[in-house]
C-alpha positions as a LaTeX table, in Angstrom:
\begin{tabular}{lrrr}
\hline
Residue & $x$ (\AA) & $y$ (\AA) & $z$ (\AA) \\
\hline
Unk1 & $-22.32$ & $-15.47$ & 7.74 \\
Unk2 & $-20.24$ & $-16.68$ & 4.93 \\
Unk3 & $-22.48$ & $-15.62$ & 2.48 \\
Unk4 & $-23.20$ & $-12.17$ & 3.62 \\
Unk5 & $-19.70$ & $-11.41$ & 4.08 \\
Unk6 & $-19.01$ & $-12.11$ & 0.12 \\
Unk7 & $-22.09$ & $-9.69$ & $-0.78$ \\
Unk8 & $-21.44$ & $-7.17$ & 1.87 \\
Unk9 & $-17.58$ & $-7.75$ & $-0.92$ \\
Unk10 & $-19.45$ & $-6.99$ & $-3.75$ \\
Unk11 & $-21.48$ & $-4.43$ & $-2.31$ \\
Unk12 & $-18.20$ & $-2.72$ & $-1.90$ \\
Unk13 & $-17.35$ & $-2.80$ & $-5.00$ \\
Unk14 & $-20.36$ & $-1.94$ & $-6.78$ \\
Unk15 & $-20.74$ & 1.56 & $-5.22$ \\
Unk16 & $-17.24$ & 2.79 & $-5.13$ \\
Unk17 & $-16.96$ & 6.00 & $-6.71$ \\
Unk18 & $-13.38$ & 6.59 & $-8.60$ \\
Unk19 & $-10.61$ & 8.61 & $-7.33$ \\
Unk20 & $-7.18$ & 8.54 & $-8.16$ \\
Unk21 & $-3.93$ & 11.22 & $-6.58$ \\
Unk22 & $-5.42$ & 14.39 & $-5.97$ \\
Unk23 & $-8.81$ & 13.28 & $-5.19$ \\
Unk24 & $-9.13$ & 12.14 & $-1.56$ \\
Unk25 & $-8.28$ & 12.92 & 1.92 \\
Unk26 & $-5.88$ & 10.56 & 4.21 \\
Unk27 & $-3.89$ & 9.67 & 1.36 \\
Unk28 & $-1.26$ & 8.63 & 3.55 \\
Unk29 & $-3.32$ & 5.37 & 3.81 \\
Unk30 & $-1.92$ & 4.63 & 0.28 \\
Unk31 & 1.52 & 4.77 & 1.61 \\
Unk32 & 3.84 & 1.66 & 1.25 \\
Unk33 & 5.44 & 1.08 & 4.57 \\
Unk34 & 6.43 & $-2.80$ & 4.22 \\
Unk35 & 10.22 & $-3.37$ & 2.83 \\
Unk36 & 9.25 & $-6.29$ & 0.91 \\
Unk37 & 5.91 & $-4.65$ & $-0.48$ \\
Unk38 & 7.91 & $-1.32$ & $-1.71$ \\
Unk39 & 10.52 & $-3.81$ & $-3.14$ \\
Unk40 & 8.10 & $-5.12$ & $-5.22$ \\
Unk41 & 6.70 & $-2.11$ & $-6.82$ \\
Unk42 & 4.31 & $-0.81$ & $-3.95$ \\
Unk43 & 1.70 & $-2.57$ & $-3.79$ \\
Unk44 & 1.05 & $-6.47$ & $-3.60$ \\
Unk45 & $-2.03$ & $-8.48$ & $-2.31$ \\
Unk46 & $-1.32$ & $-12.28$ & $-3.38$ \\
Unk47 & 2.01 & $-13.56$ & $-1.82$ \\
Unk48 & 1.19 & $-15.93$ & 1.06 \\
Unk49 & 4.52 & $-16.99$ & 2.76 \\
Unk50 & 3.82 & $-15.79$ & 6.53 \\
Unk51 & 5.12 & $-12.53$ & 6.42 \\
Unk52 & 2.20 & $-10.14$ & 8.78 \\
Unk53 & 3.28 & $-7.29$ & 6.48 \\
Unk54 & 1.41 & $-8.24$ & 3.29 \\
Unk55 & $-1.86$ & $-7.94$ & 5.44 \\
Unk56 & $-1.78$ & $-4.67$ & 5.51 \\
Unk57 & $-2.81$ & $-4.88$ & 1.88 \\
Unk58 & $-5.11$ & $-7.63$ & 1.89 \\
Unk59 & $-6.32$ & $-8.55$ & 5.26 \\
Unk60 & $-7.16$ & $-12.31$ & 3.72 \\
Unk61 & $-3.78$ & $-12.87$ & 3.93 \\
Unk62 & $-4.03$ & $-13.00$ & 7.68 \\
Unk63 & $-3.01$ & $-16.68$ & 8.44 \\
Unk64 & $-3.12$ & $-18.51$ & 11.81 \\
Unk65 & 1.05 & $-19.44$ & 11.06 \\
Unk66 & 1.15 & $-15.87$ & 11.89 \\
Unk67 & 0.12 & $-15.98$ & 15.83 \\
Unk68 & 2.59 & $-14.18$ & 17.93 \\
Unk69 & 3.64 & $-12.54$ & 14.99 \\
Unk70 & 5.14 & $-8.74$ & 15.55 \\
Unk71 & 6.28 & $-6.40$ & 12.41 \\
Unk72 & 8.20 & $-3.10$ & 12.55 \\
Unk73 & 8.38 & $-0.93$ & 10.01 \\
Unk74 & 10.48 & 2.71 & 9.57 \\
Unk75 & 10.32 & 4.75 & 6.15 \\
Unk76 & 12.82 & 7.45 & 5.56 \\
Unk77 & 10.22 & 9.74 & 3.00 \\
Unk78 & 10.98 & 12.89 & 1.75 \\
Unk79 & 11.43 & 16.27 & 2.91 \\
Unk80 & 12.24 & 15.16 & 6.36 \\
Unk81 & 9.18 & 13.34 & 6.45 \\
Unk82 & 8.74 & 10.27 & 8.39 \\
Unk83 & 6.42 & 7.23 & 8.91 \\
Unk84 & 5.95 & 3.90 & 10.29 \\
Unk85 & 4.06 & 0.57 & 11.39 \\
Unk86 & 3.61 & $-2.04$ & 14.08 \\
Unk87 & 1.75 & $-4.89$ & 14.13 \\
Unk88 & 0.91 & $-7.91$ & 15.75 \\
Unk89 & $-1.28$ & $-10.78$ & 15.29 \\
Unk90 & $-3.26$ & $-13.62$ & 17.68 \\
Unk91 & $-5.37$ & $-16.46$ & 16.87 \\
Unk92 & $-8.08$ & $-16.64$ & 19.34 \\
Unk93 & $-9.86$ & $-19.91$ & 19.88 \\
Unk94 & $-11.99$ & $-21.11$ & 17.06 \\
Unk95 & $-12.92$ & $-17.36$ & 16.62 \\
Unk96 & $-10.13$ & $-16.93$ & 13.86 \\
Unk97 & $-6.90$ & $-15.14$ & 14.04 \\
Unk98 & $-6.61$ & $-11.43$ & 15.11 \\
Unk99 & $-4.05$ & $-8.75$ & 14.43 \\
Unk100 & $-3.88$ & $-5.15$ & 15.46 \\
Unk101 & $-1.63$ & $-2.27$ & 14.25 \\
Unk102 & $-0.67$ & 1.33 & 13.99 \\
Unk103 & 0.29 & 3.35 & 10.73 \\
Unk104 & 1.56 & 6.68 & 11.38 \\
Unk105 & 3.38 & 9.63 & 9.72 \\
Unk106 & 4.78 & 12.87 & 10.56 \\
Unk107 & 5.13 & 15.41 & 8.30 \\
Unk108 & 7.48 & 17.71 & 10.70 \\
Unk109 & 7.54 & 20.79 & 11.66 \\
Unk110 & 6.37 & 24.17 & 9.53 \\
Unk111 & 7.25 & 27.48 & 9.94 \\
Unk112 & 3.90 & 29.34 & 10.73 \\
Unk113 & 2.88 & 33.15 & 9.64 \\
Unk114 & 0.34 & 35.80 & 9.07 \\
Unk115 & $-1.20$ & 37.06 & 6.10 \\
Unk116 & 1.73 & 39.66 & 5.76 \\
Unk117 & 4.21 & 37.11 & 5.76 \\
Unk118 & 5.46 & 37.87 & 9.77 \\
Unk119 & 6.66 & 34.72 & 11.48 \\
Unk120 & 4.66 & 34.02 & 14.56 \\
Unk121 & 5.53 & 30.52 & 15.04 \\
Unk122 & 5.92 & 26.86 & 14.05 \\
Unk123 & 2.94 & 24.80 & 13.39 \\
Unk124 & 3.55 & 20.29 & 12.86 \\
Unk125 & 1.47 & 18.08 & 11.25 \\
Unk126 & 0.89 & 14.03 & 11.79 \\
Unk127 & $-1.79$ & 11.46 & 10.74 \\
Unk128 & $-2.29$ & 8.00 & 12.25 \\
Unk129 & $-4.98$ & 5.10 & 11.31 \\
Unk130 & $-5.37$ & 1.83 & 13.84 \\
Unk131 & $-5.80$ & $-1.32$ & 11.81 \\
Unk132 & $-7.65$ & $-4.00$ & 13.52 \\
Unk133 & $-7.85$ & $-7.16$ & 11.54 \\
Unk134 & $-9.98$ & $-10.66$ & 11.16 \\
Unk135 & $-8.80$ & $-13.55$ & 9.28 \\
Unk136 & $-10.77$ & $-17.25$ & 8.85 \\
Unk137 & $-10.81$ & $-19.68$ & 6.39 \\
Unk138 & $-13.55$ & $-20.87$ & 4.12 \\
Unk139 & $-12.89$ & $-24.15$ & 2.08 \\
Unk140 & $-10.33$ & $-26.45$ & 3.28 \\
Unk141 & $-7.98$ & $-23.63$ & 3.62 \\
Unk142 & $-7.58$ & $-23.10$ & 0.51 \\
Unk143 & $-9.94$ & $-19.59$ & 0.69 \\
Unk144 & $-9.22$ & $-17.26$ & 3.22 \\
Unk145 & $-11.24$ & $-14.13$ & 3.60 \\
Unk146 & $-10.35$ & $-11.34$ & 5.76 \\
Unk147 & $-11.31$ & $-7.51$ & 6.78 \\
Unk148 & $-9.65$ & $-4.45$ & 8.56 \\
Unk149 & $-11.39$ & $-2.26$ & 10.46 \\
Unk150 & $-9.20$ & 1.34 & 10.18 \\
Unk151 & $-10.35$ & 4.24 & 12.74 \\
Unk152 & $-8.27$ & 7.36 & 11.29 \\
Unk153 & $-7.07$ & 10.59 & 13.21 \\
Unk154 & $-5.36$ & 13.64 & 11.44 \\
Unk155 & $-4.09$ & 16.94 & 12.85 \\
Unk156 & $-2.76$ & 19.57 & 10.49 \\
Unk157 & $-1.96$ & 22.13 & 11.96 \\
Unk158 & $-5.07$ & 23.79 & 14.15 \\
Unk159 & $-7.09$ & 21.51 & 11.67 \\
Unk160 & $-8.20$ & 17.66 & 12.72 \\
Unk161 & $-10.49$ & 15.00 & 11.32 \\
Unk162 & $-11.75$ & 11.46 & 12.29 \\
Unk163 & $-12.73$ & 9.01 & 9.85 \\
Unk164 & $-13.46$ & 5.25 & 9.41 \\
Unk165 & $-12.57$ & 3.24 & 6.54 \\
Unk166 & $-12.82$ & $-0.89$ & 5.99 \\
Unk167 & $-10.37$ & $-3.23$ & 3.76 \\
Unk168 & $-11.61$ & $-6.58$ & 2.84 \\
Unk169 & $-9.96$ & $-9.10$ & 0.49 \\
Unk170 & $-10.13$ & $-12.63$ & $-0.48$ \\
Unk171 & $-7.61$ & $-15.14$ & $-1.16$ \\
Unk172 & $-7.06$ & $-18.18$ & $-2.72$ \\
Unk173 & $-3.54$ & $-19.99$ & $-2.44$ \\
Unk174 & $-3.22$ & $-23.48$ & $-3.66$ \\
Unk175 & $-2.68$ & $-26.51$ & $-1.94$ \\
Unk176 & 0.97 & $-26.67$ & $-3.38$ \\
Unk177 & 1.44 & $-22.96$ & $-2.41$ \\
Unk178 & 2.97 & $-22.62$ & $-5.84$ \\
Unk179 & $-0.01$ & $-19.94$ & $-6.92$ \\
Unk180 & $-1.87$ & $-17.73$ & $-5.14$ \\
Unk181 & $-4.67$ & $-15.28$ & $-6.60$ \\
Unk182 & $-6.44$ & $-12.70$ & $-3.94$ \\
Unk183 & $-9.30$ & $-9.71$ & $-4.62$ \\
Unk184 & $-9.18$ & $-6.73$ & $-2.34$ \\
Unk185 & $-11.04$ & $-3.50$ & $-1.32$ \\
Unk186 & $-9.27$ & $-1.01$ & 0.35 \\
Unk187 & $-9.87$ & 2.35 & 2.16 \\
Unk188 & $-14.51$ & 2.40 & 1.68 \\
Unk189 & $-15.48$ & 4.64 & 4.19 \\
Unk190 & $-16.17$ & 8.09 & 5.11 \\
Unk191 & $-14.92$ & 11.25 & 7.52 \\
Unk192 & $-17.33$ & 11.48 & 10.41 \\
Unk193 & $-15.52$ & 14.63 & 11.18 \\
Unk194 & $-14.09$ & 16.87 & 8.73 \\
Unk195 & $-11.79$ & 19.53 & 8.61 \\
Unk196 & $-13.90$ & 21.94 & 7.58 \\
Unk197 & $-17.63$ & 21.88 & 8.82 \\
Unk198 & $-20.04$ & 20.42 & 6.30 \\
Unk199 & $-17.12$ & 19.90 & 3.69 \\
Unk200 & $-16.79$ & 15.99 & 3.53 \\
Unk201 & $-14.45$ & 14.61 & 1.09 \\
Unk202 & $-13.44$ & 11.09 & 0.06 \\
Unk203 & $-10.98$ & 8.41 & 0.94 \\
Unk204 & $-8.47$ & 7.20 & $-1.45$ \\
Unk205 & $-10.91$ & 4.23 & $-2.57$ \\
Unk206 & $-8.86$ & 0.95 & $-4.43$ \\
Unk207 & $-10.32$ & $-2.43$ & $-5.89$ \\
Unk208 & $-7.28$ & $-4.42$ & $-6.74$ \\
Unk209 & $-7.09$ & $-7.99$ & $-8.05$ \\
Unk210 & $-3.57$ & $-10.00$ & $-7.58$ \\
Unk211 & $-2.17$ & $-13.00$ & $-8.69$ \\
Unk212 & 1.47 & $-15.04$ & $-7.68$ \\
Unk213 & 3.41 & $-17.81$ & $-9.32$ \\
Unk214 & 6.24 & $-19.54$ & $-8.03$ \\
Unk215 & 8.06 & $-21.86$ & $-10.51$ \\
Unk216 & 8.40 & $-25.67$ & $-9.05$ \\
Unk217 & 11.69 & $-26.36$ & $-10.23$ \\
Unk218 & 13.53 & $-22.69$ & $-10.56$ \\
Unk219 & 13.74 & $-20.34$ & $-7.89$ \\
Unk220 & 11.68 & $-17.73$ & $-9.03$ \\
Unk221 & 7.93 & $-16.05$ & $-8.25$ \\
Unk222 & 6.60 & $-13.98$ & $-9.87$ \\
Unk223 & 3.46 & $-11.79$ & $-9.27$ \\
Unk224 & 1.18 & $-9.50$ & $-11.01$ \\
Unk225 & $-0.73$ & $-6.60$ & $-9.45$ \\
Unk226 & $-3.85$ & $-5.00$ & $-11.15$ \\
Unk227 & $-4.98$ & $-1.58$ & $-9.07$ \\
Unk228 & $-7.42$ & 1.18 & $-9.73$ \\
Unk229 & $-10.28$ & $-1.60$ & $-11.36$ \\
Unk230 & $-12.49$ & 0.60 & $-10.49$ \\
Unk231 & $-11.28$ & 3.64 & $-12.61$ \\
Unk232 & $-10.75$ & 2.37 & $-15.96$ \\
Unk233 & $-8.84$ & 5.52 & $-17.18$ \\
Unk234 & $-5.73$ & 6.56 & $-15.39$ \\
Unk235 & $-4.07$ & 8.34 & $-18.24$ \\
Unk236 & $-2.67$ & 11.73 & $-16.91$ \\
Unk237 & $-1.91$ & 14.85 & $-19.21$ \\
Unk238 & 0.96 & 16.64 & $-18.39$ \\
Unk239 & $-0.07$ & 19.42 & $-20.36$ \\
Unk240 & $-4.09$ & 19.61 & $-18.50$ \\
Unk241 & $-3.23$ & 22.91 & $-15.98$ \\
Unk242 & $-0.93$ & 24.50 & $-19.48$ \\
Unk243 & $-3.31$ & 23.85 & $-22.41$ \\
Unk244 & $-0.98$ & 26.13 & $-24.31$ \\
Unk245 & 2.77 & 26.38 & $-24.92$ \\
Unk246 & 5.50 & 28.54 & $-27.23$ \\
Unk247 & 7.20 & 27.22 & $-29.76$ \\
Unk248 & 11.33 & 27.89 & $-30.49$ \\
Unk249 & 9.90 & 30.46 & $-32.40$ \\
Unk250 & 7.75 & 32.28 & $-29.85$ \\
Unk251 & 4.46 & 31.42 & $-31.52$ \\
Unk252 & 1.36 & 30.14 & $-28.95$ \\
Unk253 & 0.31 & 26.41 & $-29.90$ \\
Unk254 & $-2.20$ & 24.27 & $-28.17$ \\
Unk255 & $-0.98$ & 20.80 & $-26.30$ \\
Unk256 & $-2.39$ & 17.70 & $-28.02$ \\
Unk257 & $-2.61$ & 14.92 & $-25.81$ \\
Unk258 & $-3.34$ & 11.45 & $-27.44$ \\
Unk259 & $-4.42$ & 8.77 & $-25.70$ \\
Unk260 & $-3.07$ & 4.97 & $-25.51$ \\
Unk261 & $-5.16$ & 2.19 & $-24.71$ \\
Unk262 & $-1.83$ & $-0.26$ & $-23.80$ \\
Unk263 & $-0.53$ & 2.72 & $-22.04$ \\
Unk264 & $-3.30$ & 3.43 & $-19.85$ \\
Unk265 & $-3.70$ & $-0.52$ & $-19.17$ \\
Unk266 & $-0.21$ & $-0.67$ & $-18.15$ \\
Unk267 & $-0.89$ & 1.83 & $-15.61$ \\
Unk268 & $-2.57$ & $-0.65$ & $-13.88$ \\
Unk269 & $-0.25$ & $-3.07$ & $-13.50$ \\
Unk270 & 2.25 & $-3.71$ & $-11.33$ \\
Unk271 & 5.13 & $-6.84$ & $-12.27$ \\
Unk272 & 7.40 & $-7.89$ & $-9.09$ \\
Unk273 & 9.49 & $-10.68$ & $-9.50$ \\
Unk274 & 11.60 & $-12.28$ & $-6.57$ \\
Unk275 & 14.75 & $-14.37$ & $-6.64$ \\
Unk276 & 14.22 & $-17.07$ & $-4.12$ \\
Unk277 & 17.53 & $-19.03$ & $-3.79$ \\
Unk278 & 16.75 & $-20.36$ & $-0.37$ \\
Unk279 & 13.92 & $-19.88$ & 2.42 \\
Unk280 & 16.31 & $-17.23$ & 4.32 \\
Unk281 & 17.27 & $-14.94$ & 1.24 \\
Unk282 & 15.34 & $-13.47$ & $-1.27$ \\
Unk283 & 16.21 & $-10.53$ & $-3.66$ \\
Unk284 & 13.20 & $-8.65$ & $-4.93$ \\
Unk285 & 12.68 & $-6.19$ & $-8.08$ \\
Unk286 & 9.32 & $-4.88$ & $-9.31$ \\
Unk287 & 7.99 & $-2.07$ & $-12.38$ \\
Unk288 & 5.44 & 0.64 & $-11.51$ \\
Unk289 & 4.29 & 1.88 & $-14.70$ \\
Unk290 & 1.99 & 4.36 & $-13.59$ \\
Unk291 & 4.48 & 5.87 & $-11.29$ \\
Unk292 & 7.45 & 5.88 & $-13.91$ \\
Unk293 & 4.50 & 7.63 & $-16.65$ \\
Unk294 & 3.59 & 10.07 & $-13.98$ \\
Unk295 & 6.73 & 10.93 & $-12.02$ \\
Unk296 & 9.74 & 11.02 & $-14.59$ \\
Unk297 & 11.84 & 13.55 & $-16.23$ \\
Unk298 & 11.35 & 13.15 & $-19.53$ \\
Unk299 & 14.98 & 14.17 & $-20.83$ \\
Unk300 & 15.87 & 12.04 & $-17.87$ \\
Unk301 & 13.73 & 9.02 & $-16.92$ \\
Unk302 & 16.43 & 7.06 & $-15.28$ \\
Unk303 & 14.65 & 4.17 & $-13.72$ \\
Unk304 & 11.62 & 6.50 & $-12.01$ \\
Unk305 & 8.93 & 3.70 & $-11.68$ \\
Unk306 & 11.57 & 0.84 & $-10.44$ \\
Unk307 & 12.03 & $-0.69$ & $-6.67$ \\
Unk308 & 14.17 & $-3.32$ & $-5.55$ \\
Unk309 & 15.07 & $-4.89$ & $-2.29$ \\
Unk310 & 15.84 & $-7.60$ & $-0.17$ \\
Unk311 & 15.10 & $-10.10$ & 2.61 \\
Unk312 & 17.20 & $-11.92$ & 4.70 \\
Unk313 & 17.02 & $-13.82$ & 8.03 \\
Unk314 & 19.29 & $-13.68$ & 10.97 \\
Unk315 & 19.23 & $-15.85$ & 13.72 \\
Unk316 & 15.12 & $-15.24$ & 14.91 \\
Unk317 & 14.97 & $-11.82$ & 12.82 \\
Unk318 & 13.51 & $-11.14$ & 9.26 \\
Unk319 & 14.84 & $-7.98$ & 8.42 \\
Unk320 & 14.20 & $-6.50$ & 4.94 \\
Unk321 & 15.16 & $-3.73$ & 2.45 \\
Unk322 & 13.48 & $-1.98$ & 0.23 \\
Unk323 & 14.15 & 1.47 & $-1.95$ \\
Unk324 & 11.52 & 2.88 & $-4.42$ \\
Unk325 & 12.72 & 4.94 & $-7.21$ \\
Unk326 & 9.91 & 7.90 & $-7.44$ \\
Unk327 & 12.20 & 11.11 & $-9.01$ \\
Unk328 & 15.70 & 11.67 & $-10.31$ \\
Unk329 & 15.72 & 13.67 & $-7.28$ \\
Unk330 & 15.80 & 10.59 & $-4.75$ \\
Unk331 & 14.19 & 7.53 & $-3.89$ \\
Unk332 & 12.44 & 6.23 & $-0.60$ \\
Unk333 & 13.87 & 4.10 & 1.85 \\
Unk334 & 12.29 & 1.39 & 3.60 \\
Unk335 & 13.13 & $-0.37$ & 6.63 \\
Unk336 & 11.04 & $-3.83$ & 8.25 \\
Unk337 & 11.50 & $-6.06$ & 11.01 \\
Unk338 & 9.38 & $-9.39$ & 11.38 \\
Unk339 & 10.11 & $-11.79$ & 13.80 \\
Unk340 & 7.65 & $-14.34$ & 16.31 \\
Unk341 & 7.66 & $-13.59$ & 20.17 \\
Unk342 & 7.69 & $-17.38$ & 21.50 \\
Unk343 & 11.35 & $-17.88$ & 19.34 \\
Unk344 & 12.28 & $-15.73$ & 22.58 \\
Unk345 & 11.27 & $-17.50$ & 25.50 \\
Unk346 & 10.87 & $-21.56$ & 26.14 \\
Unk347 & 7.56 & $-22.50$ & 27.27 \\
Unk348 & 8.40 & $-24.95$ & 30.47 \\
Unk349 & 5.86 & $-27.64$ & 31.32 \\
\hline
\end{tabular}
C-alpha cells in the first residue's frame, strides 16, 4: 500500500498539464486562508510544529499531536469579498489520523441587468470545497505521507459546477525537528459538472517542493518554498494584450520584452523567515517574488510582494495575524484561531 501510494505521487506529477492565473476554474482553491501561511508569503508546505493549518497545504503534515485539534480562519479580501476555514482533526485507532474541513468564499452580492443595461435585480456568488484528510507515517516517523480528498461546489450566479480534486504531499522532518523538507501536489482533478455543458476546464494544478531550517542555537527558521515545478516559465509580459505603444513624441513603437532566467527562477520561490523568541510568540515575514513582479506599480512598488504577521498564545488559544501586501491599493487581512478541545474539559476517571 506504501508503495502504490508513492507511484499513484509520481503519477501525479508526471501528467500534470501547466497552468498558471488565468488558466483554471476554482481558483479560489489557491487562496491563502491560514494567518501564519499568508505571513509567510502565501504559501508554505514544510513547517511541522502542530499547527492543523499548514495541512491545508500539504496534507503530510497531518500529525497525530494534532487530535482534537480545531482551526478557524476569517479573511477580510477585497471588494467586500469574504472567505474562510474550519477544521478539525482525529486520530482513529491504528487507522491513522483524520481531519475534515470547509473552505468557503463569498463574493457578495451583484447588481443584475439585461442586455440594455435595465436593472432587474441582484444576483450573489459563493464557492465552497470540503477537505477530508489522511495522515500516517512511514519510517520511524520520520516520513509522513498524507492526501486530501476535496469535493468542490460553485454557484455564480444562475451558473453551478461540481468538481473533485486530490492533494497529496510527503514529508520528511528530522528527528531533531530542526529541518524539515516536504513534496506536494495540489488541486489534480477534474469538473464532473461544468458550467457550461460540454465545456470542461482545468483546476489550478501545483507541484511544490519545500524545505525548513531552524537554527539550534538562535531563534530563527527559516524556510524556502519552490511552486509552479511543473511550469518552468512563469515570466509574464506586461506589454502581451498592448504589443504596441506611443512614444513622447506620438510615434507607434513595438514593446520588447526580454526575458531573465534569475528573474523567472525567482518567481518560484518563496523566502519566509520567522523570529522565534519563545514557544508562545513568533513574528513572521516572508518575499513573494512572483506576486511583487506581477502585481506592482512600477513608479510605485512599495513593498507589493511582502507579508508579515504574527502568532501568539493566550491562555488555551493560538491566535495569529497575518497581512499580505498584493497592490498599493491595499493589502489582505488574515485572521486564525487554533486551539485543542480536551484543554476545555477534564476527563474524570
Amino acid at each position: 500500500m506504501k508503495h502504490f501510494i508513492f507511484i499513484w505521487i509520481l503519477f501525479l506529477a508526471s501528467y500534470a498539464h501547466a497552468q498558471v492565473g488565468g488558466n483554471a476554474t476554482y481558483t479560489f482553491l489557491k487562496l491563502t486562508n491560514s494567518a501564519r501561511v499568508a505571513a509567510l508569503g502565501g504559501e508554505n508546505i514544510s513547517i511541522n510544529d502542530n499547527d492543523l493549518n499548514f495541512v491545508y497545504h500539504n496534507p503530510a503534515m497531518l500529525d497525530s499531536s494534532m487530535t482534537n485539534n480545531l482551526v478557524l480562519n476569517y479573511v477580510n479580501y477585497f471588494a467586500d469579498i469574504n472567505y474562510g476555514y474550519a477544521c478539525y482533526a482525529r486520530k482513529i485507532n491504528n487507522y491513522g489520523i483524520f481531519a475534515a474541513g470547509i473552505h468557503y468564499i463569498n463574493y457578495g452580492k451583484f447588481i443584475q441587468a439585461d442586455p440594455t443595461g435595465k436593472i432587474t435585480g441582484t444576483f450573489t456568488a459563493s464557492e465552497m470545497a470540503l477537505n477530508i484528510f489522511w495522515s500516517k507515517p512511514l519510517i520511524d516517523s520520520v516520513l509522513k505521507i498524507g492526501v486530501n480528498l476535496k469535493p468542490i461546489y460553485s454557484h455564480l450566479e444562475s451558473y453551478s459546477s461540481f468538481g473533485l480534486a486530490i492533494d497529496a504531499g510527503l514529508n520528511y522532518n528530522s528527528k531533531n525537528n530542526l529541518f524539515s523538507a516536504s513534496f506536494a501536489v495540489r488541486n489534480f482533478g477534474s469538473q464532473l459538472k461544468p458550467y457550461v455543458e460540454g465545456n470542461y476546464e482545468p483546476l489550478p494544478f501545483d507541484m511544490l517542493l519545500g524545505f525548513s531550517q531552524k537554527l539550534e542555537h538562535a531563534p530563527f527558521r527559516m524556510s524556502v518554498t519552490l511552486h509552479h515545478l511543473h511550469k518552468w516559465d512563469m515570466s509574464y509580459d506586461p506589454n502581451s494584450n498592448q504589443p504596441y505603444t506611443y512614444t513622447d513624441n506620438n510615434q507607434l513603437t513595438e514593446n520588447q520584452y526580454q526575458y531573465n532566467v534569475f528573474d523567472n527562477l525567482m518567481r518560484h520561490t518563496i523566502f519566509g523567515m520567522e523570529f522565534i523568541p519563545s514557544k508562545n510568540f513568533i513574528v513572521m515575514l516572508a518575499y513573494n517574488h512572483q506576486r511583487r513582479m506581477e502585481m506592482k506599480v512600477e513608479t510605485k512598488p512599495f513593498l507589493v510582494g511582502f507579508s508579515w504577521g504574527f502568532y501568539i498564545r493566550v491562555y488555551k488559544l493560538r491566535l495569529s495575524y497575518g497581512q499580505s501586501i498584493y497592490h498599493l491599493a491595499g493589502a489582505s487581512n488574515h485572521f486564525s484561531v487554533n486551539f485543542n478541545l480536551s484543554d476545555f474539559y477534564s476527563k474524570h476517571n
